[in-house]
C-alpha positions as CSV (number, residue, x, y, z in Angstrom):
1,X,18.1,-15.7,15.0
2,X,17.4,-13.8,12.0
3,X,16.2,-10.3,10.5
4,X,12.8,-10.1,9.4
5,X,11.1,-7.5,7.0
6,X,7.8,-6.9,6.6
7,X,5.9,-4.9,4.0
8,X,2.3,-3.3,3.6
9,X,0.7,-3.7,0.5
10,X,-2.8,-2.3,-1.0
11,X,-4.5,-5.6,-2.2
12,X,-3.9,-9.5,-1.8
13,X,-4.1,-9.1,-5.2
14,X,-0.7,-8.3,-5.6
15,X,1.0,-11.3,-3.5
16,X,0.9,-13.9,-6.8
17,X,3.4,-11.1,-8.1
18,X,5.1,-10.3,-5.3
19,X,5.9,-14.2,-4.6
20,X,7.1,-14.8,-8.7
21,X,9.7,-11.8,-7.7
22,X,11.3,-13.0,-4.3
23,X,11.2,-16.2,-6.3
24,X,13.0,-14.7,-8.8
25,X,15.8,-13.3,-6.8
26,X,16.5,-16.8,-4.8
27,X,14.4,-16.5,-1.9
28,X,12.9,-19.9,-0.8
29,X,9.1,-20.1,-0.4
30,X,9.6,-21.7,3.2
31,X,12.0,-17.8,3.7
32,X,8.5,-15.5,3.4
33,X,5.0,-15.4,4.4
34,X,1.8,-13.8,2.8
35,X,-0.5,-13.4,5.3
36,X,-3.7,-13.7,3.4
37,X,-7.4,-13.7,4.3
38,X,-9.1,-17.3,4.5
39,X,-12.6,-15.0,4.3
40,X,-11.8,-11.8,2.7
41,X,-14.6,-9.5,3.3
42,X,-17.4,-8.7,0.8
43,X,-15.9,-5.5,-1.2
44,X,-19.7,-3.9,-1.0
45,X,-19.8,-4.2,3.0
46,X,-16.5,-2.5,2.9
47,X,-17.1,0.0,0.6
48,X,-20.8,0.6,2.8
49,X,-18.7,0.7,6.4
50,X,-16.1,3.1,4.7
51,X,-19.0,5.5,3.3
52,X,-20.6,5.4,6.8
53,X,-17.9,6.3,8.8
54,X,-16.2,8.4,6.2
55,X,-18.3,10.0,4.5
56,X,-16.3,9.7,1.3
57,X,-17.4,7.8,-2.0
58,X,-14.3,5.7,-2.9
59,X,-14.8,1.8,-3.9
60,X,-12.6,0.2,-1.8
61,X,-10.7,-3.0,-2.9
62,X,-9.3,-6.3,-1.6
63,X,-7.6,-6.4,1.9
64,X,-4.3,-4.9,2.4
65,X,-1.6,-7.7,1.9
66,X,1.1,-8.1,4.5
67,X,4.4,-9.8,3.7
68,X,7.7,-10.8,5.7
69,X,10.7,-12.3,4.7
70,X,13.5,-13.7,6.5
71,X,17.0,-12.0,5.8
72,X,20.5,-13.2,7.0
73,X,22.7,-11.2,5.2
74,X,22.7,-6.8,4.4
75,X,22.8,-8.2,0.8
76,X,19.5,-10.1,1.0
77,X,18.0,-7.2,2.9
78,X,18.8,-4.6,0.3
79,X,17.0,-7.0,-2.3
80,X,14.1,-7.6,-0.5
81,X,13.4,-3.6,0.3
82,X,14.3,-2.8,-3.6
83,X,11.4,-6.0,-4.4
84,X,9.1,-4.4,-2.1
85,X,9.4,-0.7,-3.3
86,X,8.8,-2.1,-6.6
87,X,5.3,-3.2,-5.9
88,X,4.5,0.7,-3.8
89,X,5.0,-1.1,-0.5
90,X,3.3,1.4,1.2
91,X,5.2,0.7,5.0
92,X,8.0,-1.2,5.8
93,X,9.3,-2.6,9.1
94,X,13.1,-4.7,10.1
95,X,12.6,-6.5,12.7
96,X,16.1,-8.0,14.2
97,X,16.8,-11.2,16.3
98,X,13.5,-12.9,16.2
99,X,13.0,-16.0,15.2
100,X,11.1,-16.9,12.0
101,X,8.8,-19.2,14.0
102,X,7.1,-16.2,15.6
103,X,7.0,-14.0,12.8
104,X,4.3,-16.5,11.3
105,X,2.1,-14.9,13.7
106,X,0.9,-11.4,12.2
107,X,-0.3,-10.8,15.7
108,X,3.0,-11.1,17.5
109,X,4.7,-8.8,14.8
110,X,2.1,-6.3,15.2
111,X,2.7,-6.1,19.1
112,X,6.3,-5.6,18.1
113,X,5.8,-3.2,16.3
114,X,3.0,-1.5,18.3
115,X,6.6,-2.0,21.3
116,X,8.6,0.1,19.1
117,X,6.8,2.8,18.2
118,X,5.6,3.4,22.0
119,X,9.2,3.4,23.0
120,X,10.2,5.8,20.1
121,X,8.0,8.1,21.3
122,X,8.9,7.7,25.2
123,X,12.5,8.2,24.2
124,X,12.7,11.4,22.8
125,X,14.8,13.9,24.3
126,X,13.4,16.1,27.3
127,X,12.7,19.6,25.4
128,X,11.8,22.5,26.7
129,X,9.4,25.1,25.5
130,X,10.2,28.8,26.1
131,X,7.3,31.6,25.7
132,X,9.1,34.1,23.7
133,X,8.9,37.7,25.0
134,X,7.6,41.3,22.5
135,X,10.1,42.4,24.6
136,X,9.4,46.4,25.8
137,X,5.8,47.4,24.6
138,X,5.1,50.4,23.2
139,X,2.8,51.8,26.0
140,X,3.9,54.6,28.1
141,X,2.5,55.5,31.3
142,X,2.5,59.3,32.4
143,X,1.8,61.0,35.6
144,X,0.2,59.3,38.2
145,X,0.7,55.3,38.7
């Protein structure tokens, strides 16, 4: 089994780029995956759903690009985090001992991920939360009580 990294991009724009670079540094087309769009989405019906809900007047662009790349070695790793922070990855994931097969499926990686953050959060350490005291007020009761 091998590593595999995955990176969050803005656009599908950028994954013609991206590709020339891994390229570049000796990584075999049949070693990553773009997961593009077969339909992408119209940019106005974005833009429209984004203004409803958000109420905010940005004009959204292409899909978000996601790519992962298979990595045996630290070396190859280090590369492929230094290519992605070179196009403003915007999130990065290593995912260890899965098989390549699997991570063709953006589904399965997301529900490995979506595992590992739910366990990250179950794990923390037990705190406990203490009120803290004034200590001794400044009121003063005379005479009767």
């Amino acid at each position: 089994m091998t590593s595999i990294i995955t990176g969050l991009f803005k656009s599908q724009s950028q994954a013609p780029r991206i590709a020339e670079d891994l390229e570049s540094a000796g990584i075999k087309k049949s070693s990553y995956i773009l997961y593009l769009h077969a339909q992408p989405i119209k940019k106005e019906i974005k833009t429209s759903i984004w203004r409803y809900f958000f109420k905010d007047h940005a004009l959204l662009e292409d899909d978000s690009l996601v790519v992962s790349v298979k990595a045996k070695t630290p070396e190859r790793v280090e590369t492929v985090k230094c290519i992605f922070c070179g196009h403003e990855c915007m999130l990065q994931n290593y995912f260890e001992h899965i098989k390549f097969k699997d991570a063709k499926s953006l589904e399965y990686l997301h529900r490995i991920a979506s595992i590992r953050a739910k366990s990250q959060i179950f794990n923390l350490p037990a705190s406990n939360h203490r009120h803290c005291h004034d200590g001794i007020n400044t009121e003063i009761n005379f005479g009767k009580c």
